[in-house]
Steps between C-alpha positions, in 0.01 A plus 500: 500500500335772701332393807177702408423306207408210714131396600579513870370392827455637854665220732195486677361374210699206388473398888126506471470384216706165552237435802306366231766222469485461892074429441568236281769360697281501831292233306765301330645455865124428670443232156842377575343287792173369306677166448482456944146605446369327255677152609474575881168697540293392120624151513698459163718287424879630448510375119159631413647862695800506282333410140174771606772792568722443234186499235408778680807712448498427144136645474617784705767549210259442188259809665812759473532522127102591510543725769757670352368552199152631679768744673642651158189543385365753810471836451262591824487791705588373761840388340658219332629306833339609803126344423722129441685520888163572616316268331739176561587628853081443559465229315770333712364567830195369421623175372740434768226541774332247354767264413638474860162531677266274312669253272498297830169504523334429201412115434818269419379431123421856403850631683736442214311661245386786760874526567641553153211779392621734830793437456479587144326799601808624664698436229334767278518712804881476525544538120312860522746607743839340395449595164535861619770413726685411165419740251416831710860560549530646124280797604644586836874575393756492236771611663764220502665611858098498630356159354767308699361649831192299463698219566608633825095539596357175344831312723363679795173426479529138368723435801226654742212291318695180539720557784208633681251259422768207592522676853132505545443160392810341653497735846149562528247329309667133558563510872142652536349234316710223538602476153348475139192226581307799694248675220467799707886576436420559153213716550691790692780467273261568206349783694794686542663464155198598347498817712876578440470413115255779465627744682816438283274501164355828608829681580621337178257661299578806657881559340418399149183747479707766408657289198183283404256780404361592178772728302788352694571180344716513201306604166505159337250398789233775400484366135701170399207194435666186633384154345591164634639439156771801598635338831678181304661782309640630778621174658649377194704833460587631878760250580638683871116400610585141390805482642361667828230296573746174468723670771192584716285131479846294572525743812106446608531132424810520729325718771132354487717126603736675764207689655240241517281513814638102489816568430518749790367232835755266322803759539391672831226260642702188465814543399616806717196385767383868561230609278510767631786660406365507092316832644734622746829492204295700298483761758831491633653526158279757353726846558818303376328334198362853400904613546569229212217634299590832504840395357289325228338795433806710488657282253220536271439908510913467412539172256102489430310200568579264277869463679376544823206187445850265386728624784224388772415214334841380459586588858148375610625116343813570718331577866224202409776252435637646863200416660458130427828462610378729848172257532667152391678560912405293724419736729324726292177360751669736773469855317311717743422879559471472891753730685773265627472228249603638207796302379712465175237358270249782586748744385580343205177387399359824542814658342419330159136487554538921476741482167318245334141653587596865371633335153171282474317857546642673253486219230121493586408815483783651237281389197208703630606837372687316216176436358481850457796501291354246295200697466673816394700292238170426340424808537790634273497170333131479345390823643194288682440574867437146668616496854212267557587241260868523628365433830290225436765333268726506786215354779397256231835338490566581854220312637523233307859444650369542840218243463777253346721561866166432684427172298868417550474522845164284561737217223785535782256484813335210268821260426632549877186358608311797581156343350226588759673759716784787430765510806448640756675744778662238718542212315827324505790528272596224346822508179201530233349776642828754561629427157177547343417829702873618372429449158160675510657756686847537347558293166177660333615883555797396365350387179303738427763798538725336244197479216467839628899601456455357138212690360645833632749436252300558213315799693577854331337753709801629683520852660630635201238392259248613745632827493448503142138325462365806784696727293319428189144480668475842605685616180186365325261595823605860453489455084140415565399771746628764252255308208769354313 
């Protein structure tokens, strides 16, 4: 296949355009910690935390299929995407300000219900933007060697959202305020995501302009009517979807337990007793982690994704099973970055902390651009252009996934006897506690990537039939150009 016939991109523009992944991300990781606020600053109770946020994350999943279908339907001038990143990015800011600065305040019987309508509000906010995040990919590129590379930028920047967040809470913001019971922690960390997040959406919106104008989209976009009656139809019928949102939920079940704001003072603030190394690993593993992603990437402009998404998952459940047996030491409580104490466990904690973080990148971020592929398959399949149903379909399952690992958490904090307080850095380790933290951290992942090993099975979009779908797409793009 000729490399001209391909809808390109600049590289500039894939890396800009995955920022809008790295806005999103800057609030998952600042809503990651509402649980310390809302039980240490609002006053709820751990239970009543646990059952709000997980029927919270369900609603956030029932708003994508609407959301979706509102982005199908757009036709403005000012493009298809760019007026949803800006939109959610806003709404967002707006209701995270008030979350963390007034739920606090406002009068102990009105604070649930006060709590749940913000918070709700951000929900729709986030679904404007992910949405995008998901489907925007099908306009950007084709090109089977260039989709991959978003993987390389969303692993970068989801590492530096995280990563860098975990160093600011756990090296600055903690020691500053003396940990998570101090409100005015949460109010500078909400004033510099929301700063970062739109500086991200902006820059975003700048390297998919060029794709999401009028007369650029593909020409079932300028006249195709899509009903709701139309999207069961394409469910029923586009099984690699199907099969790809199974791989993808089992994975964000997985990595919504392992990277549980919880989860994490249990692994570093207890059980290794150094909170804060959770930011510091993230920083001293970044460059090698983005070595192992690279490779990922590699494997999938040569193999295509598809192989590439079961080779990292496969050796993903082989470094994760190498790390409980790294953290079930007894002297795992001794790793340290401090010149001149560095010993054995450091090394090969960090070692398979590197491995095993590069493998859990590339699983998470992989299915991005293969929702592309899925797109184009409809595409060629049913000749409808629905990259925002594809999206949502994906978020809607994803989500609900996610708020299942949340609620499975707060059931785990809930039968170890976690009822009016979640643990906290310092607290001692007693038998129930390690083994709990190692299943959390280890045994879930584990799971998950073998559901997702088994559903690749029945996935078809290899390389080869890729190569064949984009093939047949500007075959009929051209036929339709020339009025045939």
């Amino acid at each position: 296949m000729k490399q001209e016939r391909y809808n390109n991109a600049s590289y500039w523009q894939i890396g800009f355009f995955s920022l809008n992944n790295a806005a999103t991300n800057l609030y998952l990781a600042l809503m990651g910690y509402v649980s310390y606020y809302a039980n240490s600053i609002a006053g709820f109770g751990v239970v009543l935390i646990s059952v709000l946020l997980t029927a919270l994350n369900v609603f956030d999943a029932v708003t994508d299929p609407a959301i979706g279908f509102l982005l199908d339907k757009t036709k403005g001038r000012f493009g298809k995407f760019r007026p949803f990143m800006l939109t959610g990015n806003l709404i967002m800011a707006t209701s995270a300000i008030l979350l963390y600065h007034t739920t606090h305040r406002i009068p102990h019987c009105l604070r649930t219900p006060y709590f749940i309508i913000v918070y709700g509000l951000f929900i729709i906010g986030y679904t404007f933007q992910t949405v995008v995040a998901k489907s925007g990919q099908s306009i950007l590129t084709d090109n089977p060697r260039q989709r991959p590379i978003s993987t390389y930028f969303d692993s970068l920047y989801v590492m530096a959202a995280y990563g860098g967040t975990a160093l600011f809470v756990g090296n600055y913001l903690v020691p500053k305020y003396g940990g998570f019971t101090n409100e005015t922690l949460f109010l500078e960390y909400v004033f510099w995501v929301t700063s970062l997040s739109l500086v991200c959406t902006l820059l975003a919106m700048a390297g998919i302009a060029a794709k999401d104008a009028p007369g650029k989209l593909p020409p079932q976009a300028a006249h195709q009517n899509i009903l709701i009656r139309d999207y069961w139809e394409i469910i029923r019928n586009n099984k690699p979807i199907r099969m790809l949102i199974i791989a993808a939920c089992t994975d964000k079940f997985a990595a919504t337990v392992y990277a549980h704001t919880t989860v994490v003072v249990m692994l570093y603030g207890i059980l290794m007793d150094d909170y804060g190394i959770s930011g510091l690993i993230g920083v001293i593993t970044a460059v090698p982690t983005l070595f192992v992603v690279s490779a990922g990437i590699r494997v999938a402009q040569k193999m295509g994704q598809k192989k590439s998404l079961v080779l990292f998952t496969a050796l993903g459940i082989f470094f994760q099973t190498v790390m409980a047996f790294v953290l079930m030491q007894d002297n795992i409580c001794t790793v340290s970055f401090t010149p001149g104490k560095i010993n054995a466990i450091t090394i090969w904690f960090v070692g398979t902390y590197v491995l095993l973080n590069g493998c859990k990148s590339i699983t998470n971020n992989m299915v991005v651009p293969m929702i592309a592929d899925c797109s184009d398959y409809e595409r060629c399949r049913s000749g409808k252009f629905v990259p925002g149903l594809m999206g949502a379909l994906f978020s809607f399952v994803d989500k609900v996934f996610a708020a299942l690992g949340t609620g499975f958490v707060g059931i785990v904090m809930f039968v170890m006897g976690y009822n009016r307080r979640l643990p906290q850095i310092g607290d001692d380790v007693t038998p129930a506690l390690k083994w709990t933290t190692l299943f959390l951290y280890c045994g879930v992942p584990i799971l998950g990537w073998i559901c997702s090993l088994i559903s690749m099975r029945y996935y078809a979009l290899d390389k080869k039939t890729m190569q064949e779908i984009t093939q047949k797409l500007h075959n009929n793009s051209g036929k339709r150009k020339k009025g045939i």
